[in-house]
Phi, psi and omega in degrees: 000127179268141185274160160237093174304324181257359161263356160305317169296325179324306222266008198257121211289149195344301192299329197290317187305350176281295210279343183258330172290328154314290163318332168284300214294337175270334148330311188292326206285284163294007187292120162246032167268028220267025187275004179252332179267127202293178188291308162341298176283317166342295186298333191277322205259355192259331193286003205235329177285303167350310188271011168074006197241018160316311183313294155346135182279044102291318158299333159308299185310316166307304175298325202280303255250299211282327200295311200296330162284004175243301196222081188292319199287006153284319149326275175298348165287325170288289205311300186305293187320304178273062208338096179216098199267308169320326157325300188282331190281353173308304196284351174294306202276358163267000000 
C-alpha cells in the first residue's frame, strides 16, 4: 500500500503542523540514516524549507515521506508524543 502524504497532511490541523515540522526537521537533522534519502526528496525539502513553506501541506507531505524513510520508528514515537495516534497508525500500516 502506497501512502498518500498529502491527503494525510489534510487531516493534521494548522496549529499541530508547526510544532510537528519542528519536530521532523530534527529528526532529518540528526538522522545517520541519511544515505537513504533520494536527491530527488532531498531537493523538495531543501526547496520548501528556502521558501519558508515547511509548513505547507506539501511541505508537510515532504518532511513526513523523507523522516519516515530515515527514522520511521522515531517517527511514530513524535506522532504518539504529539498525540496524534491516528496519524501513526495511518503511517504504521503502509
Amino acid at each position: 500500500m502506497v501512502l498518500d502524504y498529502r491527503r494525510l497532511v489534510t487531516t493534521i490541523s494548522t496549529e499541530k503542523r508547526e510544532i510537528l515540522s519542528k519536530k521532523l526537521v530534527d529528526l532529518i537533522l540528526t538522522s545517520k540514516n541519511d544515505d537513504r534519502m533520494p536527491n530527488q526528496l532531498a531537493n523538495a525539502m531543501l526547496y520548501h524549507w528556502q521558501h519558508d513553506a515547511l509548513k505547507s501541506e506539501s511541505g508537510m507531505a515532504v518532511l513526513l515521506e523523507t523522516v519516515l524513510l530515515l527514522e520511521p520508528e522515531k517517527t511514530f514515537n513524535a506522532l504518539e508524543e504529539l498525540q496524534m495516534t491516528d496519524i501513526a497508525k495511518q503511517v504504521k500500516r503502509r
